[in-house]
mmCIF file as Biopython writes it, N, C-alpha, C and O atoms, coordinates in Angstrom:
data_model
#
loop_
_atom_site.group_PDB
_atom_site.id
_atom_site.type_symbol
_atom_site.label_atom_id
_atom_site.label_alt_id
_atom_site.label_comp_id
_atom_site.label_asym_id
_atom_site.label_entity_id
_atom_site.label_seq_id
_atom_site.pdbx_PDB_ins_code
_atom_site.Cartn_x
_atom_site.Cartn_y
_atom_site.Cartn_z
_atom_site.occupancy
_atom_site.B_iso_or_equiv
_atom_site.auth_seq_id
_atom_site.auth_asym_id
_atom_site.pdbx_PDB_model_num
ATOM 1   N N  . UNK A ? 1  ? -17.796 -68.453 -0.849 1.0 0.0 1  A 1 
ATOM 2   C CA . UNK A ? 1  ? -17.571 -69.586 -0.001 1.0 0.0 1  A 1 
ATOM 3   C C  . UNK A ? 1  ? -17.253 -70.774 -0.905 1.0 0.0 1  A 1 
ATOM 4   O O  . UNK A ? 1  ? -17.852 -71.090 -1.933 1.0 0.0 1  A 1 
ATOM 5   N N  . UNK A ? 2  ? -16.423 -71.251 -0.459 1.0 0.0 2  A 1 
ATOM 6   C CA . UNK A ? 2  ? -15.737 -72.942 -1.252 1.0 0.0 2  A 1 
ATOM 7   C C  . UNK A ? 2  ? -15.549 -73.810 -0.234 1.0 0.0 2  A 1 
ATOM 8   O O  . UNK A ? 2  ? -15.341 -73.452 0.925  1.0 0.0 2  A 1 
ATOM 9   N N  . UNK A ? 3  ? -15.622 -75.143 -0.670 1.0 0.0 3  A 1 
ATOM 10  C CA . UNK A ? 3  ? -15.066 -76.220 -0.259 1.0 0.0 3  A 1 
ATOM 11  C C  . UNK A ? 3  ? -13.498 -76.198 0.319  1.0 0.0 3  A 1 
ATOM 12  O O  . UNK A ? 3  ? -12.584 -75.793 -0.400 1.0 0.0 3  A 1 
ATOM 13  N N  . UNK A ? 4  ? -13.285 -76.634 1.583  1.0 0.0 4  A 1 
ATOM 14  C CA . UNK A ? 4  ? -12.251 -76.636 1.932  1.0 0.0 4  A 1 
ATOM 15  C C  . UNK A ? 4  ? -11.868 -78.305 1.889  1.0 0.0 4  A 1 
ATOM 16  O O  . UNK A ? 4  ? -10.935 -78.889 1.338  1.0 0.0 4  A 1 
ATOM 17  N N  . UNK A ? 5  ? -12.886 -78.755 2.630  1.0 0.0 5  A 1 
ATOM 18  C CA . UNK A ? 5  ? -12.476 -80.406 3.305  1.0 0.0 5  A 1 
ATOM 19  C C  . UNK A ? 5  ? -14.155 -80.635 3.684  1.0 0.0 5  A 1 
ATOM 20  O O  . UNK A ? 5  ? -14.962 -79.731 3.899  1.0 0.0 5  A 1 
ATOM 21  N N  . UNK A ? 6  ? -14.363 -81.769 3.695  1.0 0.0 6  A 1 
ATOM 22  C CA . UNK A ? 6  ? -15.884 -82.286 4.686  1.0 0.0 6  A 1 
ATOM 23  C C  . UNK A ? 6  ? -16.299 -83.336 3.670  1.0 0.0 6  A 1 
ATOM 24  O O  . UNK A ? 6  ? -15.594 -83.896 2.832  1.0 0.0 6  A 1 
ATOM 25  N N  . UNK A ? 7  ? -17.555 -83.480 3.916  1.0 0.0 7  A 1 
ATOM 26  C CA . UNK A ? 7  ? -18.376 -84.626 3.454  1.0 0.0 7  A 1 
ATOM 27  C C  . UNK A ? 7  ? -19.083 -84.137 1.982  1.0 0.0 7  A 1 
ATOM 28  O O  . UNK A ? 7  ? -19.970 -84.844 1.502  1.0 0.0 7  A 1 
ATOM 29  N N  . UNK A ? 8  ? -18.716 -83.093 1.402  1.0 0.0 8  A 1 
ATOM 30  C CA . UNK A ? 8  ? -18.794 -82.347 0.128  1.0 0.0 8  A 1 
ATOM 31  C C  . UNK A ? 8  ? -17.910 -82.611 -1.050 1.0 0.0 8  A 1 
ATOM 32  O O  . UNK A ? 8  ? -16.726 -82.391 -0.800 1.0 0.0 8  A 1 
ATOM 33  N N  . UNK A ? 9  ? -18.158 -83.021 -2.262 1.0 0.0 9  A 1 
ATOM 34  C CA . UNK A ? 9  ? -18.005 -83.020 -3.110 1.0 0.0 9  A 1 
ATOM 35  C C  . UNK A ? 9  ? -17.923 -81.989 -4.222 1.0 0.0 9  A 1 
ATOM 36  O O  . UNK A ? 9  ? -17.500 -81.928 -5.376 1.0 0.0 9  A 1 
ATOM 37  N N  . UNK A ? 10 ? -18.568 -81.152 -3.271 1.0 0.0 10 A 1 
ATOM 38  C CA . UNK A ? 10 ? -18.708 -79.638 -4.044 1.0 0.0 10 A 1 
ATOM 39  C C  . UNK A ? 10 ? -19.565 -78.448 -3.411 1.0 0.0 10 A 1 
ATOM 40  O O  . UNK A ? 10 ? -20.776 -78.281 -3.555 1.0 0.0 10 A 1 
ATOM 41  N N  . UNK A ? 11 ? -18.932 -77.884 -2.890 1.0 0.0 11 A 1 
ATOM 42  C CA . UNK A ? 11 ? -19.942 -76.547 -1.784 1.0 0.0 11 A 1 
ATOM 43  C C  . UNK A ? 11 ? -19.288 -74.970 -2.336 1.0 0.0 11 A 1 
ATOM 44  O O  . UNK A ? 11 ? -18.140 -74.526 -2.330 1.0 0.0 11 A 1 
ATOM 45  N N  . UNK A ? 12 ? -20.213 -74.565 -2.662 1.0 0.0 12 A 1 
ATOM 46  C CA . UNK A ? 12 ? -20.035 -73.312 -3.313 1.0 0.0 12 A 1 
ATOM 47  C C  . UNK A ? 12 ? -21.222 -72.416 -2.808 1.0 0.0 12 A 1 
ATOM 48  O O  . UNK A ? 12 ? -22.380 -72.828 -2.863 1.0 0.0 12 A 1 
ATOM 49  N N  . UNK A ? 13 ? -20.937 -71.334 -2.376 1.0 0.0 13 A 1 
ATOM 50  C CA . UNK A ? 13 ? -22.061 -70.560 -2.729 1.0 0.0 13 A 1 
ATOM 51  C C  . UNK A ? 13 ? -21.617 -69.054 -2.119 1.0 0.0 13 A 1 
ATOM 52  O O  . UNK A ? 13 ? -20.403 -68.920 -1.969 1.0 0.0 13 A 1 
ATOM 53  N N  . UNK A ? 14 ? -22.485 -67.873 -1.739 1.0 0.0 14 A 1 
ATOM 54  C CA . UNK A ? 14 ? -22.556 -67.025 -1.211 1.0 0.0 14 A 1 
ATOM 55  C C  . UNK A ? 14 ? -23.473 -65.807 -1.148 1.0 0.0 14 A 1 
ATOM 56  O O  . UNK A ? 14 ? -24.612 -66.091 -1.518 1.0 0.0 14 A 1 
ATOM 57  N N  . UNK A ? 15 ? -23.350 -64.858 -0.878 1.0 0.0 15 A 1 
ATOM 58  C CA . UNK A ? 15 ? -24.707 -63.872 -0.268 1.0 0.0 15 A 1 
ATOM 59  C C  . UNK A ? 15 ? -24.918 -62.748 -1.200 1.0 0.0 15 A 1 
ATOM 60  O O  . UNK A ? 15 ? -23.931 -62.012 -1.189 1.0 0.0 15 A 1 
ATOM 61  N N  . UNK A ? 16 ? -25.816 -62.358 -1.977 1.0 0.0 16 A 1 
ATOM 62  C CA . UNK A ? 16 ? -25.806 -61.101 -3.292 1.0 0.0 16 A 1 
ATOM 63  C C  . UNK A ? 16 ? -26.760 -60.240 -2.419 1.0 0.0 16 A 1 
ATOM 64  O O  . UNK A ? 16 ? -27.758 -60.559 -1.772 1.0 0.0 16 A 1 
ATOM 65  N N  . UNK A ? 17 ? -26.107 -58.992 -2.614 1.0 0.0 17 A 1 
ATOM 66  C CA . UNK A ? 17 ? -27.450 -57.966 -1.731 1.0 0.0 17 A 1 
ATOM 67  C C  . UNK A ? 17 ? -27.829 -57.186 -3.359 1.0 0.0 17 A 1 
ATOM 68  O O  . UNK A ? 17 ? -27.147 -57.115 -4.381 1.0 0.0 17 A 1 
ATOM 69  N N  . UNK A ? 18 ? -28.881 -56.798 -3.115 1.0 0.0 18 A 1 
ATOM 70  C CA . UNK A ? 18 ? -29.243 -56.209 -4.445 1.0 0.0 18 A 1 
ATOM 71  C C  . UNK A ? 18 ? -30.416 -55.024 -3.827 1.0 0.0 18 A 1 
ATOM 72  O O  . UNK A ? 18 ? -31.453 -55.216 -3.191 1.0 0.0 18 A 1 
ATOM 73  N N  . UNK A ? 19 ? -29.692 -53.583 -4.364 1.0 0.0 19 A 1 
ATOM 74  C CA . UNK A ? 19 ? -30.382 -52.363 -3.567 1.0 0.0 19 A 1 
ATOM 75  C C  . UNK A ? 19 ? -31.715 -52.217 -4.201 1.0 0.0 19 A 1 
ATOM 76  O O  . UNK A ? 19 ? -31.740 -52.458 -5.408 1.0 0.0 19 A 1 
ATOM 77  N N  . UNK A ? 20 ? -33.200 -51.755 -3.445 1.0 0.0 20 A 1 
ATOM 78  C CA . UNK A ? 20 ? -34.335 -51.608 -4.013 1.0 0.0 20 A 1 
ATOM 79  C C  . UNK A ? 20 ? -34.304 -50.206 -3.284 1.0 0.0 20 A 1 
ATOM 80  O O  . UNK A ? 20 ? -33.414 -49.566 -3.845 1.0 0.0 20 A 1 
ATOM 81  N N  . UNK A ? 21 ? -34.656 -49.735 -2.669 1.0 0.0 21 A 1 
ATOM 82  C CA . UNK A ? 21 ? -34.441 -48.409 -2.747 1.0 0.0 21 A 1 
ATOM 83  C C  . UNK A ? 21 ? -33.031 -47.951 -1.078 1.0 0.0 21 A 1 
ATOM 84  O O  . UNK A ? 21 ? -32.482 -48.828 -0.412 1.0 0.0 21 A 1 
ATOM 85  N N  . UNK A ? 22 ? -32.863 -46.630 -0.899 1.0 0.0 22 A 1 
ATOM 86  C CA . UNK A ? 22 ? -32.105 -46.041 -0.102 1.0 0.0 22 A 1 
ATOM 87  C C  . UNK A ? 22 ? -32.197 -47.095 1.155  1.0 0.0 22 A 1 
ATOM 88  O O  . UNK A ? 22 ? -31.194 -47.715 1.509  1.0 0.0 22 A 1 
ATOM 89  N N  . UNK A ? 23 ? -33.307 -47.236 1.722  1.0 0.0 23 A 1 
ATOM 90  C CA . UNK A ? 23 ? -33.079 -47.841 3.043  1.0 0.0 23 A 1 
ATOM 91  C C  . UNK A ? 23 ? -33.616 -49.772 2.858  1.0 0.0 23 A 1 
ATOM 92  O O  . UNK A ? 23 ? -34.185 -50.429 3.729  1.0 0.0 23 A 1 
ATOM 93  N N  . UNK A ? 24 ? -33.223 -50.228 1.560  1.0 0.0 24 A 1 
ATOM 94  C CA . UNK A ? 24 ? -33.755 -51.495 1.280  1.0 0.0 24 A 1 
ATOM 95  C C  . UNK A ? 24 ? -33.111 -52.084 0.091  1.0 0.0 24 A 1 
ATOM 96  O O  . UNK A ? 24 ? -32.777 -51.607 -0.994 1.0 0.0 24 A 1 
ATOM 97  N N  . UNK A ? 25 ? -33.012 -53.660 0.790  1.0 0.0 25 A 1 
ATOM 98  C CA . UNK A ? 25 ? -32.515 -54.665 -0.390 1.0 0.0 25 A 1 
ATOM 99  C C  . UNK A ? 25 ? -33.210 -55.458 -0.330 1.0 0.0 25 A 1 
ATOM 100 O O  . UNK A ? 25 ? -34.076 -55.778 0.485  1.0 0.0 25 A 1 
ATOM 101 N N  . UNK A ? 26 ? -32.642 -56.081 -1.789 1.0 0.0 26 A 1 
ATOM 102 C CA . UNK A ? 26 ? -33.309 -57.976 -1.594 1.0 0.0 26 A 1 
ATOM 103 C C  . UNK A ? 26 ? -32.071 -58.470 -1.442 1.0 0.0 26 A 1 
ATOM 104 O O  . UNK A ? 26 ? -31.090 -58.043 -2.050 1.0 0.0 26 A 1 
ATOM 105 N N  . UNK A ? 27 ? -32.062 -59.482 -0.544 1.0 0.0 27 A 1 
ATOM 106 C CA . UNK A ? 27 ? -30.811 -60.937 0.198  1.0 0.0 27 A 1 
ATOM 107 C C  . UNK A ? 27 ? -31.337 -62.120 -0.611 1.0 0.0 27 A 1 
ATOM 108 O O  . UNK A ? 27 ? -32.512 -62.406 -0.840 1.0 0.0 27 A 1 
ATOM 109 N N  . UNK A ? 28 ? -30.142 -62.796 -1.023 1.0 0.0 28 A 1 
ATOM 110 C CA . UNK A ? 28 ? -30.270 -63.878 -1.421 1.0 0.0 28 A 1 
ATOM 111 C C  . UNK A ? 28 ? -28.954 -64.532 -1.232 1.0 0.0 28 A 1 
ATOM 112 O O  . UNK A ? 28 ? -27.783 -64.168 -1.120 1.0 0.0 28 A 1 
ATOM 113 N N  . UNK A ? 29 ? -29.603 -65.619 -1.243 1.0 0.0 29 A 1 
ATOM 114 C CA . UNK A ? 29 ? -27.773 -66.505 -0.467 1.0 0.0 29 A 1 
ATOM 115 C C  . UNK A ? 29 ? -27.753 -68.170 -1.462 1.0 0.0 29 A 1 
ATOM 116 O O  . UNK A ? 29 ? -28.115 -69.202 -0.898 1.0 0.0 29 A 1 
ATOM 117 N N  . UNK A ? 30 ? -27.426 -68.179 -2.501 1.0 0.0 30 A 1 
ATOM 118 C CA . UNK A ? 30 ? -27.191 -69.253 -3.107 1.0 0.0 30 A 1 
ATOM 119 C C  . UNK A ? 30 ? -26.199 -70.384 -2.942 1.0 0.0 30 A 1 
ATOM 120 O O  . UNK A ? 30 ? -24.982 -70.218 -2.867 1.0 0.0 30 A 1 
ATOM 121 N N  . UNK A ? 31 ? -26.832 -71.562 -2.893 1.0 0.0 31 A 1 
ATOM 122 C CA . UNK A ? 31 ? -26.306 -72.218 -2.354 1.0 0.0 31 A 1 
ATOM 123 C C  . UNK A ? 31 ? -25.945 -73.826 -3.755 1.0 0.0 31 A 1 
ATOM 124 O O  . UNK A ? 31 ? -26.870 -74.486 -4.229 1.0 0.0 31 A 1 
ATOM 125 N N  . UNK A ? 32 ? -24.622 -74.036 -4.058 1.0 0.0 32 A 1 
ATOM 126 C CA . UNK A ? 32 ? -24.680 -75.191 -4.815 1.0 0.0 32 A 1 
ATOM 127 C C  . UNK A ? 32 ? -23.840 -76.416 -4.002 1.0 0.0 32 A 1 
ATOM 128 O O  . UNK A ? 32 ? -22.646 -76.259 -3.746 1.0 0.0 32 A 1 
ATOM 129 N N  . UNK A ? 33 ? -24.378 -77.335 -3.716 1.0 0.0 33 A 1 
ATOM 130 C CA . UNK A ? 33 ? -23.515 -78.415 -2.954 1.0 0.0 33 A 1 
ATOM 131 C C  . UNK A ? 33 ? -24.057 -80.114 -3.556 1.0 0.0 33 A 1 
ATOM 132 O O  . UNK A ? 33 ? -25.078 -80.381 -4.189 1.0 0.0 33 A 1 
ATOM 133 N N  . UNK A ? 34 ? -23.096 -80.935 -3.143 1.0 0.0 34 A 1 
ATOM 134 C CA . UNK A ? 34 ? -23.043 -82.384 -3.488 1.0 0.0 34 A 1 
ATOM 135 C C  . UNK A ? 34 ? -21.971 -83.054 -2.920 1.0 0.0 34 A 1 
ATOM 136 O O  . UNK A ? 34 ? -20.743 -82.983 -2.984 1.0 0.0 34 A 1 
ATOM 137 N N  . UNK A ? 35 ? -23.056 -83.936 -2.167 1.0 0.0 35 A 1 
ATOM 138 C CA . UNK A ? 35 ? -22.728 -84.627 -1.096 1.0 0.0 35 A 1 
ATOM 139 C C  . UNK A ? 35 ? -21.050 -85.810 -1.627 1.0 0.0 35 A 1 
ATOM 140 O O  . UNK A ? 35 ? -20.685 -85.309 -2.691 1.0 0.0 35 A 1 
ATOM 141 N N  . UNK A ? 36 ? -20.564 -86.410 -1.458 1.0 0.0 36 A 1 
ATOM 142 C CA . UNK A ? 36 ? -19.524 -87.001 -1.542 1.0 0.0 36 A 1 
ATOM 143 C C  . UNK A ? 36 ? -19.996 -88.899 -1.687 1.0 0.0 36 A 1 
ATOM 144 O O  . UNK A ? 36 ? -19.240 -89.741 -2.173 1.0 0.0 36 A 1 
ATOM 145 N N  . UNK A ? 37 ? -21.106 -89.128 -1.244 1.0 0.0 37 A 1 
ATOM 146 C CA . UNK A ? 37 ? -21.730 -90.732 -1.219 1.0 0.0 37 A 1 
ATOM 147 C C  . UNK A ? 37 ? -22.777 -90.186 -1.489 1.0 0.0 37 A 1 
ATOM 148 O O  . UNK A ? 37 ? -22.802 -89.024 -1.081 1.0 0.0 37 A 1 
ATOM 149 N N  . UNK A ? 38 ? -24.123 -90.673 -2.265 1.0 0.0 38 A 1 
ATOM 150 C CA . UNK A ? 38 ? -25.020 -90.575 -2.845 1.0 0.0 38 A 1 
ATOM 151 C C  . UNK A ? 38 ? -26.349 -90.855 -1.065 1.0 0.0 38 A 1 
ATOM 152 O O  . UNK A ? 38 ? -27.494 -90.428 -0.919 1.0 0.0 38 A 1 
ATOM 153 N N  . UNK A ? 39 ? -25.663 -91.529 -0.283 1.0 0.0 39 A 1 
ATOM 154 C CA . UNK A ? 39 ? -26.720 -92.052 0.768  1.0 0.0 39 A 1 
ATOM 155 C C  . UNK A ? 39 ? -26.789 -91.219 1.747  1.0 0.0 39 A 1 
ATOM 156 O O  . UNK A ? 39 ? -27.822 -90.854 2.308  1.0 0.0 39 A 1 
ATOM 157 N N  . UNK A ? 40 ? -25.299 -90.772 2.070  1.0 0.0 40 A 1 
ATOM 158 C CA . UNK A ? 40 ? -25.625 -89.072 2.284  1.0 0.0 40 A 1 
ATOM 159 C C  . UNK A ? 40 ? -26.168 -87.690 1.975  1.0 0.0 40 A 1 
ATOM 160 O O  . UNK A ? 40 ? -26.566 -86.744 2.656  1.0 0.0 40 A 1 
ATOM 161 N N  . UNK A ? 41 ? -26.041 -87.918 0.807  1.0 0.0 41 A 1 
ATOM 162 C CA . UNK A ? 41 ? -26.709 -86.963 0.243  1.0 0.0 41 A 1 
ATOM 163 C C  . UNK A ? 41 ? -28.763 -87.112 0.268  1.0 0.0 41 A 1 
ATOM 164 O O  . UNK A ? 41 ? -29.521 -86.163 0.067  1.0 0.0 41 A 1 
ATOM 165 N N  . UNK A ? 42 ? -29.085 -88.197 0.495  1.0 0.0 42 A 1 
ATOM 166 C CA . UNK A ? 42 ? -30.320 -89.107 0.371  1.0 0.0 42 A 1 
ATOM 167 C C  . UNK A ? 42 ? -30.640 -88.285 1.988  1.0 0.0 42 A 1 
ATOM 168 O O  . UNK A ? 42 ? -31.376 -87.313 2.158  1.0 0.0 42 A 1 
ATOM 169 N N  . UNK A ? 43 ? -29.990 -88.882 2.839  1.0 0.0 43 A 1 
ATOM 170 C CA . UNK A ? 43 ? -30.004 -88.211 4.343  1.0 0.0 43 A 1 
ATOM 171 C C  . UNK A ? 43 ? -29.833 -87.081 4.393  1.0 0.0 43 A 1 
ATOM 172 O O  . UNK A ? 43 ? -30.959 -86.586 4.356  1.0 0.0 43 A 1 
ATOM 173 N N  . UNK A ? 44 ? -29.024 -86.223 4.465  1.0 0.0 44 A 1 
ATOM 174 C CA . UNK A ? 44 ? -29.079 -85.021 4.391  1.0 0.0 44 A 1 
ATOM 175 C C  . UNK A ? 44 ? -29.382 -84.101 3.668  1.0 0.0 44 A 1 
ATOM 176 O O  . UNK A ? 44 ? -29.040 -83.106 4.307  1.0 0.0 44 A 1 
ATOM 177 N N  . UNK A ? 45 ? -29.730 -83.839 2.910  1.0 0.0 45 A 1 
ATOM 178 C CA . UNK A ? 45 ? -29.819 -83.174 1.301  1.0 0.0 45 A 1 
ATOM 179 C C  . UNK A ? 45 ? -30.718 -82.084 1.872  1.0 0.0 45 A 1 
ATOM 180 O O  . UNK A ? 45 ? -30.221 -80.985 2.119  1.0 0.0 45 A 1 
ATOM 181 N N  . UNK A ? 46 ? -32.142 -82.343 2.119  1.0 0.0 46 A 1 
ATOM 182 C CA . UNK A ? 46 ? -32.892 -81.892 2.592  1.0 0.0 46 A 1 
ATOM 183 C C  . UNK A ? 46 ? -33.077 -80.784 3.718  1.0 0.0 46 A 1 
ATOM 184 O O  . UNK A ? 46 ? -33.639 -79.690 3.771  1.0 0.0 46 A 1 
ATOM 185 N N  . UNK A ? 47 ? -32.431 -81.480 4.486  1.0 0.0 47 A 1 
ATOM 186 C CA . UNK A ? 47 ? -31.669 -80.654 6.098  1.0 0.0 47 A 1 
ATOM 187 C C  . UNK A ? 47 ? -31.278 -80.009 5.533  1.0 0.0 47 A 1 
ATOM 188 O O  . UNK A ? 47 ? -32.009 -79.025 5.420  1.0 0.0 47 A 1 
ATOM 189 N N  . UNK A ? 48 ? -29.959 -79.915 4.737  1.0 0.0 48 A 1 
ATOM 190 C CA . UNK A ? 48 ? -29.127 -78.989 4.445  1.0 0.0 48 A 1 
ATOM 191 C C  . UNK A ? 48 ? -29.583 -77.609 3.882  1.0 0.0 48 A 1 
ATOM 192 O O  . UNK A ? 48 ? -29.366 -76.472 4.302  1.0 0.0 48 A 1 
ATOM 193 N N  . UNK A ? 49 ? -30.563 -78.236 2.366  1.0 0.0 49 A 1 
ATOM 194 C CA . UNK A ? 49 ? -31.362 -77.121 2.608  1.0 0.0 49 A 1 
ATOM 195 C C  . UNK A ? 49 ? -32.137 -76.590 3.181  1.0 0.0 49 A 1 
ATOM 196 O O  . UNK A ? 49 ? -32.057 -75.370 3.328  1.0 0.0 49 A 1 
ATOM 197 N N  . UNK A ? 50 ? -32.883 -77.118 3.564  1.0 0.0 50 A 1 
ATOM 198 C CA . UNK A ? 50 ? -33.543 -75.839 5.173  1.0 0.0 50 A 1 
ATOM 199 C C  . UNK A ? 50 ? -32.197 -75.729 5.740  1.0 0.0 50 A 1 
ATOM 200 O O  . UNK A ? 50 ? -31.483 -75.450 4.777  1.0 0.0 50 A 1 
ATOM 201 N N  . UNK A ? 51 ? -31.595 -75.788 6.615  1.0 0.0 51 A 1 
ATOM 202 C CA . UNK A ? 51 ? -30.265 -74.979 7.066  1.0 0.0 51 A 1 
ATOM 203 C C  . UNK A ? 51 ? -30.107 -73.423 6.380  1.0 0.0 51 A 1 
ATOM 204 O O  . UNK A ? 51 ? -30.212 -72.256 6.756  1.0 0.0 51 A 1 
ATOM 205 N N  . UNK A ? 52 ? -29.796 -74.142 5.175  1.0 0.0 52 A 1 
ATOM 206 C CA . UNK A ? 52 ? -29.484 -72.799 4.327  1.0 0.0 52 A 1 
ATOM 207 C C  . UNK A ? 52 ? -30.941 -71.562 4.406  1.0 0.0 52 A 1 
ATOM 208 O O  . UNK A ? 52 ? -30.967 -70.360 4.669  1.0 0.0 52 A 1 
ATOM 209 N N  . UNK A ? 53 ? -31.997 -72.532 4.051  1.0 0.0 53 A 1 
ATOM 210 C CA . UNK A ? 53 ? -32.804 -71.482 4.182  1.0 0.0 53 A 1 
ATOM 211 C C  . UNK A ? 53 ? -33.207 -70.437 5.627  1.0 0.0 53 A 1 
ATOM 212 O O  . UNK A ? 53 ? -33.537 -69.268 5.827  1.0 0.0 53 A 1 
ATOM 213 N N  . UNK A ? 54 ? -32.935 -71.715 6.452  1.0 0.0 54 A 1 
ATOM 214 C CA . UNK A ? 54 ? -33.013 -70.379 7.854  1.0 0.0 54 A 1 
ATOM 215 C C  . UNK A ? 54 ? -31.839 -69.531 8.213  1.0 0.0 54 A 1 
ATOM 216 O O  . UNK A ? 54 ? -31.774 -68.635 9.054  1.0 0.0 54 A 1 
ATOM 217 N N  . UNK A ? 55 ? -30.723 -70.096 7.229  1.0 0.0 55 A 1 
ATOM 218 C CA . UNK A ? 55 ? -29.811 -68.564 7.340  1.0 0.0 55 A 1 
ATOM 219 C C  . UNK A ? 55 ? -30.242 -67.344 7.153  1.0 0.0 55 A 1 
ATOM 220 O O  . UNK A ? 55 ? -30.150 -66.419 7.960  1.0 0.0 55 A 1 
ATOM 221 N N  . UNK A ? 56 ? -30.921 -67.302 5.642  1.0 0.0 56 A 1 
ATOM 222 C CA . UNK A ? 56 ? -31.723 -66.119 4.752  1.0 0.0 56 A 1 
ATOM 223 C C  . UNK A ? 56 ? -32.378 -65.720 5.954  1.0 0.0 56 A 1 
ATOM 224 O O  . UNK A ? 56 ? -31.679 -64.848 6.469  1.0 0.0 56 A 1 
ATOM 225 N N  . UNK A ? 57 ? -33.476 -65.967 6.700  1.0 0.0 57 A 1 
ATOM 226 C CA . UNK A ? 57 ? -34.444 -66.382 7.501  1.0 0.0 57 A 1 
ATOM 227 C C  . UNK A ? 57 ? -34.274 -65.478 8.670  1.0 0.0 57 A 1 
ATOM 228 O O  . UNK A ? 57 ? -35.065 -64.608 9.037  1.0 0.0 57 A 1 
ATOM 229 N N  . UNK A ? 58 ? -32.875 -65.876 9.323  1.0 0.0 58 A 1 
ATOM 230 C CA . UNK A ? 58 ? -32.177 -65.610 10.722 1.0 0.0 58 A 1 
ATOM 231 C C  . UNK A ? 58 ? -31.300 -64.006 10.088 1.0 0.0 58 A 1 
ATOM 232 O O  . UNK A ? 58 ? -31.495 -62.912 10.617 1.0 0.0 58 A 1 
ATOM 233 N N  . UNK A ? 59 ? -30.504 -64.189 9.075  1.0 0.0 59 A 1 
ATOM 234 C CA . UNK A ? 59 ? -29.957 -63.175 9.019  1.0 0.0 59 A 1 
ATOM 235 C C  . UNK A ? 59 ? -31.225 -61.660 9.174  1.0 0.0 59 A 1 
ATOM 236 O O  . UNK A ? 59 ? -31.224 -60.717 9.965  1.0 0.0 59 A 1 
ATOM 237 N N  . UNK A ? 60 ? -32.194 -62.024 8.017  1.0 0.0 60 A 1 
ATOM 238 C CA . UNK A ? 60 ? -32.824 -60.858 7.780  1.0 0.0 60 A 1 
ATOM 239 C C  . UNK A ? 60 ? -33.705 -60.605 9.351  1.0 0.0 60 A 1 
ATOM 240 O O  . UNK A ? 60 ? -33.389 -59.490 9.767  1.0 0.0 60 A 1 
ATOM 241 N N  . UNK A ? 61 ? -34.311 -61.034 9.942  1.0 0.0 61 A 1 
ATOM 242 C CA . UNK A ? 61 ? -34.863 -60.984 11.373 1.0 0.0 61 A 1 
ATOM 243 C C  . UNK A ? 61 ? -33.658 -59.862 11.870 1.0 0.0 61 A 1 
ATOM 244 O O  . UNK A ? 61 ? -33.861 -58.649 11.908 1.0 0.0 61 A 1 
ATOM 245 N N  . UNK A ? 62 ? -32.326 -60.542 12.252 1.0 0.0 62 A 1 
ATOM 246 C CA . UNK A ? 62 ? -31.293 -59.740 12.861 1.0 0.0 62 A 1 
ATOM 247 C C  . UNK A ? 62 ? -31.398 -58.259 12.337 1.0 0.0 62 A 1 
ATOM 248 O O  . UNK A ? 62 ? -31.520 -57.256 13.040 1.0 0.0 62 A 1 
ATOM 249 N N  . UNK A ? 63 ? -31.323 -58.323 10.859 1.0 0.0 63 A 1 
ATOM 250 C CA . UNK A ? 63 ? -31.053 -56.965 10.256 1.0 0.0 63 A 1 
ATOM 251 C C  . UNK A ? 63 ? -31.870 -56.355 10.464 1.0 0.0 63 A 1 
ATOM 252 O O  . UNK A ? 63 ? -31.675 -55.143 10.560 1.0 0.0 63 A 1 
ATOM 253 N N  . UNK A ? 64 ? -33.230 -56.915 10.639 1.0 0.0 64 A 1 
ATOM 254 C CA . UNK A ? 64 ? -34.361 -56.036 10.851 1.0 0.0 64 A 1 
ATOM 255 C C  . UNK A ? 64 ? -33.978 -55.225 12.468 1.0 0.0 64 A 1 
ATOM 256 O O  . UNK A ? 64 ? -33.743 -54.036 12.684 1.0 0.0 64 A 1 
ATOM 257 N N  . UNK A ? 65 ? -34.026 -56.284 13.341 1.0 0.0 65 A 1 
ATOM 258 C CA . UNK A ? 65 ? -34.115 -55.596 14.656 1.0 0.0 65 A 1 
ATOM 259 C C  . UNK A ? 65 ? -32.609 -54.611 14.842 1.0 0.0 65 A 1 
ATOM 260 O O  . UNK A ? 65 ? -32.512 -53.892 15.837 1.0 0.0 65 A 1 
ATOM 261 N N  . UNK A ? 66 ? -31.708 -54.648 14.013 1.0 0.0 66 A 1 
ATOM 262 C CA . UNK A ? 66 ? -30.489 -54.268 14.251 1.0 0.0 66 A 1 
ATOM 263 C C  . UNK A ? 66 ? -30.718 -52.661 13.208 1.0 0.0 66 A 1 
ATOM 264 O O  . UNK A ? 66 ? -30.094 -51.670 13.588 1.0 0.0 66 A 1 
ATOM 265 N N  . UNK A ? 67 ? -31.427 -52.573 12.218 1.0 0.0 67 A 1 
ATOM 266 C CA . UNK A ? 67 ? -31.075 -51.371 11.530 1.0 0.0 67 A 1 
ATOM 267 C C  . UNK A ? 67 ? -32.693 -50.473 11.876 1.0 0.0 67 A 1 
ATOM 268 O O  . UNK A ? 67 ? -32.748 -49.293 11.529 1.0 0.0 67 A 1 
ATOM 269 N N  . UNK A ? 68 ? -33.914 -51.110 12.547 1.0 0.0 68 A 1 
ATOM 270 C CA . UNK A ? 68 ? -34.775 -50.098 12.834 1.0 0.0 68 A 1 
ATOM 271 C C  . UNK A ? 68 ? -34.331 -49.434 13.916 1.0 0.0 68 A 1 
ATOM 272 O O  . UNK A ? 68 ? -34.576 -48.238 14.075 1.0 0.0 68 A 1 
ATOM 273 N N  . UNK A ? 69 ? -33.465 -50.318 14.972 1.0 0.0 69 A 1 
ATOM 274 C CA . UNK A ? 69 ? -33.405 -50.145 16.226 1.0 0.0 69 A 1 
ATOM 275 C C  . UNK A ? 69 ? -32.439 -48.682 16.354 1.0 0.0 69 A 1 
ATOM 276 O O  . UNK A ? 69 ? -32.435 -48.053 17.412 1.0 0.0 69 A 1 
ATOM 277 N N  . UNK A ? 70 ? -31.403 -48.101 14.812 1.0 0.0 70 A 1 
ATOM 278 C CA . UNK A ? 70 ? -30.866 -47.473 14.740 1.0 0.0 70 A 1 
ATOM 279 C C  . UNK A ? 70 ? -31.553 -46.245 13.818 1.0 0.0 70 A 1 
ATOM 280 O O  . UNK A ? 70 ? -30.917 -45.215 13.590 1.0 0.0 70 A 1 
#
């Protein structure tokens, strides 16, 4: 994931699965960003990360109910 356009100065990141055994990984979703005005970044910074973190959060819940259920 990159920066296209927005209130970013720099947004990079994306999702590494890393196998622990046959039916299991570890998720991790790294995230590097900077805001474009420093007072935004002051305001949001925070949000943003929690955002990010209830992706991790939301995705794995889904996967759970989506790959026992199979």
């Amino acid at each position: 994931m990159h920066l296209v356009d927005g209130p970013f100065k720099k947004l990079i990141g994306g999702w590494k699965f890393t196998p622990l055994q046959p039916e299991a990984c570890r998720i991790e979703f790294q995230l590097d960003f900077e805001f474009t005005n420093k007072l935004i970044e002051l305001a949001f910074g925070r949000i943003f990360k929690e955002l990010a973190s209830n992706m991790v959060q939301a995705f794995t819940v889904r996967a759970k109910e989506v790959y026992r259920a199979g």
